[in-house]
C-alpha positions in Angstrom: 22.7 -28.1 30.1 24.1 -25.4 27.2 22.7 -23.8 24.4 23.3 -24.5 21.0 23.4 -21.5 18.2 21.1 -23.3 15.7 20.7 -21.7 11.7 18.6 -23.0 9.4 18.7 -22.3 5.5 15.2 -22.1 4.2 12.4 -21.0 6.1 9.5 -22.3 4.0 7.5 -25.7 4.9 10.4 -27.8 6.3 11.7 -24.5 7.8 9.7 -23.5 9.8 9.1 -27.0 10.8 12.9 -27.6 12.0 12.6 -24.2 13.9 9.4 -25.2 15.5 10.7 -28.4 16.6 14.5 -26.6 18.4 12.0 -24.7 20.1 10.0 -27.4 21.2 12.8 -30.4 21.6 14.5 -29.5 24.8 11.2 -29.4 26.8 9.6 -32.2 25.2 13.3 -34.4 25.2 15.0 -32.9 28.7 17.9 -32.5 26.2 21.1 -31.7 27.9 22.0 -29.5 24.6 19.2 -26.6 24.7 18.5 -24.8 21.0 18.8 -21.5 20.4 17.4 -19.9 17.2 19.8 -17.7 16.1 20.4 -17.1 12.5 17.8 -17.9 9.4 18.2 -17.5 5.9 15.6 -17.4 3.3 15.5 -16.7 -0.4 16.2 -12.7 0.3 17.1 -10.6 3.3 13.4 -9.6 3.2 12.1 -12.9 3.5 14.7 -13.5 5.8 13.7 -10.8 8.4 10.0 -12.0 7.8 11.2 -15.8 9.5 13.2 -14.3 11.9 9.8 -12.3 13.4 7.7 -15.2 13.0 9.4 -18.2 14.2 11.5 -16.6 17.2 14.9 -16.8 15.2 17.8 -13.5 16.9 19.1 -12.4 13.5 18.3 -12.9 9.9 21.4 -13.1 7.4 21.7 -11.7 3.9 22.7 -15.0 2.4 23.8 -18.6 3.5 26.9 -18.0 3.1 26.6 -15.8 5.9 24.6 -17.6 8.1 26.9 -20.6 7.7 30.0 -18.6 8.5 28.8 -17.1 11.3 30.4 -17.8 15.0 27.4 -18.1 17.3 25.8 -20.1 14.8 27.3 -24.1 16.0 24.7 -26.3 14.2 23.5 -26.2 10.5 19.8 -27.4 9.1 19.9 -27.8 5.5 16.1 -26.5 4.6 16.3 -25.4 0.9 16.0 -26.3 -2.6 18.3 -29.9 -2.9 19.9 -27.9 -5.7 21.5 -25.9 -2.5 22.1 -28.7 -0.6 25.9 -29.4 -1.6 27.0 -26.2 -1.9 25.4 -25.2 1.6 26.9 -28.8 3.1 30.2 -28.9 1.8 31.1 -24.8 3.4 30.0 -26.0 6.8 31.3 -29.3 7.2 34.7 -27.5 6.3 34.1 -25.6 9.4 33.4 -28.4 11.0 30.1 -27.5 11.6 27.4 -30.3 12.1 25.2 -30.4 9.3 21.4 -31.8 9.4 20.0 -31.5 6.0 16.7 -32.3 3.8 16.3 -35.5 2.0 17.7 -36.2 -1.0 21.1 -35.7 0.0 22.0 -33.6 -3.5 20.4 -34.1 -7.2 21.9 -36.7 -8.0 24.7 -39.3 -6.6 27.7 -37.2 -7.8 26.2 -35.0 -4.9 26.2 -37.4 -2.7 29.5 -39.1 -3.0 31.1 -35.3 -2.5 28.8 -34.6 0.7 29.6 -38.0 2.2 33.6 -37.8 1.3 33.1 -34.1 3.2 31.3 -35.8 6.2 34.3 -38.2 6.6 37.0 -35.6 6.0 35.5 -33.4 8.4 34.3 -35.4 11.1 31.5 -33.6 12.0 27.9 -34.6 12.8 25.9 -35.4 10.0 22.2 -36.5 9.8 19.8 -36.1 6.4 16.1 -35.6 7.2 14.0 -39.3 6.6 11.2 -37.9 9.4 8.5 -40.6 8.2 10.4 -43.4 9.7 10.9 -41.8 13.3 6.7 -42.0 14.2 6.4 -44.6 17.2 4.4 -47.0 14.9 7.2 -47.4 12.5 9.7 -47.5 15.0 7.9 -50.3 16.7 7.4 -52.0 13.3 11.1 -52.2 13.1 11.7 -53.9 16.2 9.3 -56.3 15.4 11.3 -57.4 12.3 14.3 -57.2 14.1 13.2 -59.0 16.2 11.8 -61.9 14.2 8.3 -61.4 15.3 6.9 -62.5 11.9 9.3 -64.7 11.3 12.0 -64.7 8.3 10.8 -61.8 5.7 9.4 -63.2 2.3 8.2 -59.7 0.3 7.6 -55.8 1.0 5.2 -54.0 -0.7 5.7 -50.4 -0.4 4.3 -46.7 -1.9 4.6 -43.3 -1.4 1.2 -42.1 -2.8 -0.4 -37.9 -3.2 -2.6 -36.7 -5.7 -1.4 -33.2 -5.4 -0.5 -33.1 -8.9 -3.5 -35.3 -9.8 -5.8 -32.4 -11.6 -4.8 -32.3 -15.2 -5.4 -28.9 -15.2 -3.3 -28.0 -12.4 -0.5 -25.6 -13.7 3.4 -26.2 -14.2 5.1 -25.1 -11.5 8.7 -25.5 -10.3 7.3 -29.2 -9.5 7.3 -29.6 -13.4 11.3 -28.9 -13.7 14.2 -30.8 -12.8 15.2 -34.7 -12.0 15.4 -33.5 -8.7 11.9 -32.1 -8.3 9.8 -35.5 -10.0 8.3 -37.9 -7.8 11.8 -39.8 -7.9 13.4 -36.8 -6.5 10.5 -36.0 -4.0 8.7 -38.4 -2.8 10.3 -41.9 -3.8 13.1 -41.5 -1.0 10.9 -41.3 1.5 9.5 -45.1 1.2 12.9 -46.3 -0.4 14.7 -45.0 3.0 11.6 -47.4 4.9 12.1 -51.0 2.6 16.3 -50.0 3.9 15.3 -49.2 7.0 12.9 -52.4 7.6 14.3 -54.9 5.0 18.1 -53.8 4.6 19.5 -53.3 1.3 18.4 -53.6 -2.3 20.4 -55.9 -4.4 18.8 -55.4 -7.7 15.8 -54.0 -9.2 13.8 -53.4 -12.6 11.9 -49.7 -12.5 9.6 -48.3 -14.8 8.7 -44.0 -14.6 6.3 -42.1 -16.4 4.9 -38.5 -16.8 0.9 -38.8 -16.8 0.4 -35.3 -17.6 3.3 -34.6 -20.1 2.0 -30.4 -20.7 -0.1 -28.2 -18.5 -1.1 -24.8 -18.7 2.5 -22.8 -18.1 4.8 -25.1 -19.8 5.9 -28.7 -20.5 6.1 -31.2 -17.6 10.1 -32.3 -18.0 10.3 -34.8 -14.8 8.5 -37.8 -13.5 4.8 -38.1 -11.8 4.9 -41.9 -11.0 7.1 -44.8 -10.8 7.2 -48.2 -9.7 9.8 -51.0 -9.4 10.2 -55.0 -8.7 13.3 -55.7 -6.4 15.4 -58.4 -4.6 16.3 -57.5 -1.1 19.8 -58.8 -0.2 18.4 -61.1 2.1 16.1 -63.0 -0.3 13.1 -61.3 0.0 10.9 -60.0 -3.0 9.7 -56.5 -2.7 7.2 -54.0 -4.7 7.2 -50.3 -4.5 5.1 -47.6 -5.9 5.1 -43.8 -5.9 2.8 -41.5 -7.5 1.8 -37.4 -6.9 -0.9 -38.2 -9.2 -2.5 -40.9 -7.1 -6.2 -39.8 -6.7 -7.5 -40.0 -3.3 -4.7 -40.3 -1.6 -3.0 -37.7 0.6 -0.3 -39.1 2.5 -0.1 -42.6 1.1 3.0 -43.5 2.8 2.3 -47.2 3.4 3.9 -50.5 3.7 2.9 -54.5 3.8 5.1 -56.7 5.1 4.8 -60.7 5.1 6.8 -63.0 7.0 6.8 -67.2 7.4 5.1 -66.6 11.2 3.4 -63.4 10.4 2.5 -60.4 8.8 2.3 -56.3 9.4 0.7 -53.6 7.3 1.0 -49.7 8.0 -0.4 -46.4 6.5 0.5 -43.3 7.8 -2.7 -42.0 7.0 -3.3 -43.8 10.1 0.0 -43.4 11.5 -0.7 -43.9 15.4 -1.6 -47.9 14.4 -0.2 -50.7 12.9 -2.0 -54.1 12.0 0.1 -57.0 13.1 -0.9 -60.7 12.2 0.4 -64.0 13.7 0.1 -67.7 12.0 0.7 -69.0 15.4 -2.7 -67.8 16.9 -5.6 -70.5 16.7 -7.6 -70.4 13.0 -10.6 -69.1 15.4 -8.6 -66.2 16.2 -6.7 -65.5 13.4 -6.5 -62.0 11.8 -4.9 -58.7 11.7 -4.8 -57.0 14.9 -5.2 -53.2 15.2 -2.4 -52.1 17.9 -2.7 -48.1 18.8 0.4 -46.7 19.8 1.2 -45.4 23.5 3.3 -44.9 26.0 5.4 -47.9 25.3 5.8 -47.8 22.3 9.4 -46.0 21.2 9.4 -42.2 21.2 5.6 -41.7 22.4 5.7 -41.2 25.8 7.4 -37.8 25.7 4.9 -36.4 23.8 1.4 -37.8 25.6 1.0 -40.5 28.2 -2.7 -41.3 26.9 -2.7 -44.8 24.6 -4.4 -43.9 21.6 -4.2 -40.2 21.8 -1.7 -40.3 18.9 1.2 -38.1 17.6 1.6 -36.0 14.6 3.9 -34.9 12.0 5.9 -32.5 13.7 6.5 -35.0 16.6 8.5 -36.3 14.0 10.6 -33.6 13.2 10.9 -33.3 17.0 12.2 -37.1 17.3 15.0 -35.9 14.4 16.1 -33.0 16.6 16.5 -35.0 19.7 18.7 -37.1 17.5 20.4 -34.8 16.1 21.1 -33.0 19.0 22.3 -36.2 20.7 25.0 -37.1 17.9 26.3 -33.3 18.5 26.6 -33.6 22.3 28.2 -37.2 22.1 29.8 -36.8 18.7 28.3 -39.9 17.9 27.4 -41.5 14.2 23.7 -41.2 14.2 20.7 -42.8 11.8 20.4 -42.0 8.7 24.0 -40.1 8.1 24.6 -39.1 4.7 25.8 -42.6 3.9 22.4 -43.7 4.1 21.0 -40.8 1.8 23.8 -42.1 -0.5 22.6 -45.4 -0.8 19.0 -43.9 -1.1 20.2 -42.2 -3.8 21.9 -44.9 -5.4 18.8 -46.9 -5.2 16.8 -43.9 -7.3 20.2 -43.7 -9.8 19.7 -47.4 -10.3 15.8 -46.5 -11.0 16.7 -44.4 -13.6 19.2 -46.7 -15.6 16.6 -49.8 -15.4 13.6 -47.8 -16.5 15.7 -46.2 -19.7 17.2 -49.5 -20.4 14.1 -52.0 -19.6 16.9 -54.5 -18.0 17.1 -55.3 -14.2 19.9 -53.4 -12.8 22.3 -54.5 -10.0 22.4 -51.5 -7.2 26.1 -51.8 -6.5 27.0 -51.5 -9.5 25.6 -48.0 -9.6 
């Protein structure tokens, strides 16, 4: 075993959810590589001292810039704004430091193409932050496909659904500005990463987004609060996804219907330690959807609890991503999802974009 220096830019939500999960990965993982929290870097040295005293960090740095410069600091988690994210990205791969940073990748694809040309120039380890996918259900789910359980895939149906933004009278915030901060930007690559992840790529697509609430009290809304898009899967299957912060009722609405010629799965991760699986093949008496609880064997649970049923949370998931990550470093190893695949997220919410202000059905790798 060694240590790792570990800093992490940004020590809001997903900041203090990365530093929480260093601290908790080697013991939960046995990693060989052991974390150490030693620089963080918030929006001001003030906030940054305030992160260091509350989440265990040695030192709190002026700026990024600092942070990522710094000797004893080996690793770099990318927890700020994505208007940071290149910037931050491109100085430390150039020190060929390995970088783990938030989803999206950058605003836009521009960002993308210059973080992944970085990654490849540099060599270094790179990971971006898709933690949805990494619960044991969705792992197992997966392997299922893979492994032609439900037979040859025919359609997905997908959505990332909140109604955080649902009240009308809720007031503009920094939500309400930027591309990058619409539910394209926010929560759209979460479930676009999952039809990838399960289905492979996207060939083409027709995408339609809308602001519900176009002015509330502070200002003018200037991005997107829902969207939704038909698409072709490259291998032939037909596919539907949703997402919405205006969806009423619904919290964490990341959910996900697949049918198959032998079968047929659906998941929400509002009830994310289960998955309901049906099979053709069982006799018409039988036939149904199946409630399976996660446990020990399924992938990634164990570690965490050895009871079936007992279930694992959201920061198991960030947990999963720092095993990962820390297993790329100490094998220098290409791990899932590398920048690339944020690219090819983001190319898949460019091509949203261009289909929904042209009306026309728009091939993805032509974006």
């Amino acid at each position: 075993m060694r240590e790792i220096g570990i800093g992490i830019v940004g020590g809001g939500y997903m900041g203090k959810a990365h530093a929480v999960a260093m601290s908790a990965v080697g013991a939960v993982f046995n990693t060989n590589l052991r974390p150490r929290l030693e620089m963080v870097c918030g929006a001001s040295h003030k906030t940054s001292k305030k992160y260091r005293d509350a989440y265990g960090f040695r030192r709190a740095a002026d700026n990024w810039e600092q942070l990522v410069a710094d000797e004893k600091v080996e690793a770099i988690i990318i927890a700020s704004p994505q208007n940071t994210h290149l910037k931050i990205a491109m100085k430390a791969l150039a020190l060929g430091k390995p970088v783990f940073c938030e989803k999206p990748l950058g605003i836009n694809v521009e960002d993308g193409i210059k973080m992944v040309a970085a990654a490849k120039q540099s060599g270094a380890v790179n990971m971006i932050g898709f933690n949805y996918i990494r619960t044991p259900a969705s792992q197992f789910v997966r392997q299922l496909v893979a492994d032609g359980e439900i037979g040859n895939i025919t359609w997905f149906r997908g959505e990332h659904t909140e109604d955080f933004y649902a009240n009308p009278e809720s007031p503009a915030t920094w939500r309400a500005k930027g591309l990058e901060n619409g539910t394209m930007g926010d929560l759209a690559p979460h479930m676009i990463n999952a039809a990838l992840a399960i289905m492979g790529p996207i060939k083409r697509l027709s995408a339609d987004i809308a602001t519900v609430h176009s002015s509330r009290s502070g200002g003018k809304v200037e991005n997107d609060d829902h969207a939704q898009l038909m698409c072709t899967f490259k291998n032939g299957a037909m596919g539907h996804l949703y997402f919405s912060r205006v969806a009423t009722g619904r919290k964490m609405g990341y959910a996900y219907e697949i049918h198959g010629t032998k079968g047929a799965i659906r998941f929400d991760q509002e009830d994310q330690n289960a998955i309901w699986l049906y099979k053709s093949q069982d006799i018409p008496e039988k036939q149904g959807f199946k409630k399976i609880l996660t446990g020990p064997h399924h992938p990634d649970y164990e570690p965490f609890c050895q009871g079936p049923g007992h279930g694992t949370g959201y920061q198991d998931q960030i947990i999963i991503e720092a095993r990962d990550f820390l297993k790329a470093i100490e094998t220098n190893a290409e791990i899932w999802p590398s920048f690339k695949d944020g690219l090819e997220v983001s190319n898949v919410v460019a091509a949203c974009h261009k289909s929904s202000k042209s009306k026309i059905w728009v091939d993805v790798e032509a974006v």
